[in-house]
C-alpha positions in Angstrom: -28.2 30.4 -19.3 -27.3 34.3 -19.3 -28.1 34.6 -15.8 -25.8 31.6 -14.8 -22.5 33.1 -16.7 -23.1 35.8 -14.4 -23.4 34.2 -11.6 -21.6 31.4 -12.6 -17.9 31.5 -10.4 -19.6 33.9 -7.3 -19.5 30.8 -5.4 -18.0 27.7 -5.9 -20.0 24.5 -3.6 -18.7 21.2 -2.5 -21.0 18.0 -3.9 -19.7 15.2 -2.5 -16.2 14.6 -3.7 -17.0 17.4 -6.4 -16.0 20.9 -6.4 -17.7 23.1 -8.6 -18.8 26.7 -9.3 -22.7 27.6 -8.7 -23.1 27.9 -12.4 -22.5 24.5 -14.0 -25.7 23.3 -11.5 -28.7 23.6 -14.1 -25.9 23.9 -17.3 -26.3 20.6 -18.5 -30.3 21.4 -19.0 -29.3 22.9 -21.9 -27.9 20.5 -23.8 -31.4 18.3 -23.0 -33.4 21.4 -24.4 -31.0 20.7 -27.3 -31.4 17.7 -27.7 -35.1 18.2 -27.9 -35.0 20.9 -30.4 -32.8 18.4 -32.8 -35.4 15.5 -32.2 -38.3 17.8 -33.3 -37.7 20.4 -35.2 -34.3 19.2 -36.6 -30.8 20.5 -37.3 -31.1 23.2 -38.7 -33.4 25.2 -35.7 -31.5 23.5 -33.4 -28.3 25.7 -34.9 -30.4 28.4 -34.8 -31.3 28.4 -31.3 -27.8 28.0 -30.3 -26.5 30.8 -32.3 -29.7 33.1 -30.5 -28.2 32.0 -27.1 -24.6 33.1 -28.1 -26.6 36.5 -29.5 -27.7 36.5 -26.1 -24.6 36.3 -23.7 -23.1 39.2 -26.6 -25.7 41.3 -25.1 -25.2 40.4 -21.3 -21.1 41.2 -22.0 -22.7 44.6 -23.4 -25.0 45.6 -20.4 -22.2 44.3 -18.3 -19.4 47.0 -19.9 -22.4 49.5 -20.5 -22.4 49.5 -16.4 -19.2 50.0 -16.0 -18.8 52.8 -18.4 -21.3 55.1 -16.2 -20.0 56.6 -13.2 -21.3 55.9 -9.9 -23.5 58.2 -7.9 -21.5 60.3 -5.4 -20.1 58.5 -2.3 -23.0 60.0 0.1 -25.9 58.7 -2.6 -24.3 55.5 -2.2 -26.1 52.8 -0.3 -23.8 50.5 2.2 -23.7 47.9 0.1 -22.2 49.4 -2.8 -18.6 49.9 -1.6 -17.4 47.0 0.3 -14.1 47.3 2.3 -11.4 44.6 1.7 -9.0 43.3 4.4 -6.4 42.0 2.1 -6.0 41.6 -1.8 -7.9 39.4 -3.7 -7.0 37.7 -6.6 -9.5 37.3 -9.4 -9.9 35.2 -12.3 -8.2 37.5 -15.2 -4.7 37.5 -12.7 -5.4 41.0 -11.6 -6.1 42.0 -7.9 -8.2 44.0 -5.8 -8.0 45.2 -2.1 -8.8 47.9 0.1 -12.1 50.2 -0.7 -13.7 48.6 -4.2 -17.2 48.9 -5.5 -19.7 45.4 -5.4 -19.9 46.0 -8.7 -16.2 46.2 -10.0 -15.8 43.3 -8.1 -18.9 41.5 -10.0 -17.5 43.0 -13.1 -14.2 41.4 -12.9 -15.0 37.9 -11.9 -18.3 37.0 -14.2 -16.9 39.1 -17.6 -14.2 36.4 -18.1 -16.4 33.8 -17.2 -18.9 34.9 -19.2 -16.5 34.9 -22.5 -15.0 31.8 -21.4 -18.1 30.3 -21.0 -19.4 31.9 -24.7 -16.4 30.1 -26.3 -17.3 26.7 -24.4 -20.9 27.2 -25.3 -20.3 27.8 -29.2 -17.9 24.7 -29.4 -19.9 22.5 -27.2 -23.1 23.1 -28.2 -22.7 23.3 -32.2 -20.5 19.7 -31.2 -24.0 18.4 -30.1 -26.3 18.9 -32.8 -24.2 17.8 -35.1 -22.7 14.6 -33.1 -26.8 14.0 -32.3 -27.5 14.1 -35.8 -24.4 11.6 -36.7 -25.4 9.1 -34.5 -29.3 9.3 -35.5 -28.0 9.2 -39.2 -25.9 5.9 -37.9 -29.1 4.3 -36.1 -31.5 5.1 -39.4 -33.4 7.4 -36.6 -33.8 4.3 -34.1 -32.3 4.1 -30.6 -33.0 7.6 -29.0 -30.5 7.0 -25.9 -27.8 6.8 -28.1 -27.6 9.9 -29.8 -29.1 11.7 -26.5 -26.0 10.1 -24.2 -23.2 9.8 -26.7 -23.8 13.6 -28.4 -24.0 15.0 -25.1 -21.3 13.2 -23.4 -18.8 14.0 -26.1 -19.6 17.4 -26.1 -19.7 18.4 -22.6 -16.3 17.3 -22.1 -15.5 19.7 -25.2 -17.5 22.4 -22.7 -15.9 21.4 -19.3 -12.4 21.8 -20.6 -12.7 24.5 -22.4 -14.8 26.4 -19.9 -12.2 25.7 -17.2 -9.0 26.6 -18.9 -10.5 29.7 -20.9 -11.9 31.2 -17.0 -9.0 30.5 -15.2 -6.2 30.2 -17.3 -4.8 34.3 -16.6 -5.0 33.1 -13.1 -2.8 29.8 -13.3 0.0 31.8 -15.6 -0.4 34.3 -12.5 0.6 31.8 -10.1 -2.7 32.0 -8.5 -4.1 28.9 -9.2 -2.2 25.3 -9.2 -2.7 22.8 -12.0 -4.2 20.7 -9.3 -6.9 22.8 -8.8 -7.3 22.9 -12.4 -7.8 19.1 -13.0 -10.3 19.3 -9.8 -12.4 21.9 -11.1 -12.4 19.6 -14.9 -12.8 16.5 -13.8 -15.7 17.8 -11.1 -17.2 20.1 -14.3 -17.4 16.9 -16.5 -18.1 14.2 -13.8 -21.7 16.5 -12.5 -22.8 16.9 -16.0 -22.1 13.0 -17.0 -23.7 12.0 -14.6 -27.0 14.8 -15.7 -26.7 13.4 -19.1 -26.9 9.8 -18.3 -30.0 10.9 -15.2 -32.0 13.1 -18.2 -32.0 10.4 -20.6 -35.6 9.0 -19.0 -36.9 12.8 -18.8 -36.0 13.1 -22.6 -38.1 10.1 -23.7 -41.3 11.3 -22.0 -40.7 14.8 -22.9 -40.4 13.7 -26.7 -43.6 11.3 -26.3 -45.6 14.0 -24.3 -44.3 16.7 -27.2 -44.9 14.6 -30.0 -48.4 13.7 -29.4 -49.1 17.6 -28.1 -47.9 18.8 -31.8 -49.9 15.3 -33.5 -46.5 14.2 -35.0 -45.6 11.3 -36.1 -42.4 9.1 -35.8 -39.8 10.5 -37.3 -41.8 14.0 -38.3 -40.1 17.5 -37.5 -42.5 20.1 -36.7 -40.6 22.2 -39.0 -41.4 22.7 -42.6 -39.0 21.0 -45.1 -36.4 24.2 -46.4 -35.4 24.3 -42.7 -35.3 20.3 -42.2 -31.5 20.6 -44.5 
């Protein structure tokens, strides 16, 4: 997940009638290893786990502004491909531009550091939104019916993520001018369509991977792998 906020918006791909940045590809795996987590070992290491991802990107956003803090080394130490050479200005995602000489990394530096807090905020919101939507619906369904709180939990709460993610990233860049509130409702609607679609695909993949995971650990029905103080 760290390594996909960085490279998150470096490229953005056209799937079928879907536009959307190289990041959000393997994104909605996360909410499945989420779901997981909730189904056997509970709520309250499923909270944990997400707080340890958010713990994670923190240190990414600090080894990120840790790089940019050091100077470079000396323009004849540098290899080619550190300084790249800009015909015209480019706009990036906080509204600010670039153009002319500009080091690979500045460039790297400006367009995943947003994205990465943009995508931190999404993460927190969406992914706290899970557990506790999956754990609503398995309260509803006395623990029966694992599809539904596997689709609906996820569903919900990855269009809390798309949204979020979407405005948060690019929303410097639409006050700038730079982006058009079309392109905006593209890059949602394509966000939440590809990871719909994921969460209604992963539902099979969830079933076995419970069954497979349940017998592996020797639990039963019902039993969390965790013991009870952490169960609450």
């Amino acid at each position: 997940m760290t390594m996909l906020n960085i490279l998150g918006i470096t490229r953005f791909i056209q799937l079928g009638p879907l536009s959307l940045a190289i990041g959000v590809l393997p994104y909605p795996l996360t909410f499945l290893c989420t779901d997981l987590i909730c189904e056997l070992y509970g709520k309250a290491r499923a909270n944990f786990m997400v707080t340890l991802g958010l713990g994670l990107n923190f240190f990414i956003l600090g080894v990120l502004y840790l790089g940019q803090l050091i100077p470079a080394v000396s323009p004849d130490a540098m290899p080619p491909w550190q300084v790249l050479q800009l015909a015209e200005s480019v706009s990036l995602p906080n509204g600010s531009s670039v153009s002319g000489s500009v080091e690979l990394y500045e460039l790297i530096y400006a367009t995943t550091t947003g994205a990465v807090f943009a995508s931190m905020m999404a993460y927190i919101a969406a992914q706290y939104c899970d557990v506790q939507l999956f754990h609503f619906w398995k309260r509803v369904t006395k623990g029966k019916h694992l599809w539904i709180r596997n689709n609906f939990s996820t569903m919900l709460s990855q269009l809390v993520d798309s949204f979020m993610v979407v405005l948060v990233t690019f929303g410097a860049a639409f006050l700038a001018g730079d982006f058009t509130v079309r392109a905006l409702i593209v890059l949602m609607f394509s966000n939440y369509a590809f990871k719909f679609i994921i969460a209604a695909l992963d539902t099979g993949p969830l079933y076995l991977a419970v069954y497979q995971l349940r017998k592996y650990m020797h639990l039963q029905e019902g039993e969390l792998a965790v013991p009870t103080p952490l169960n609450t």
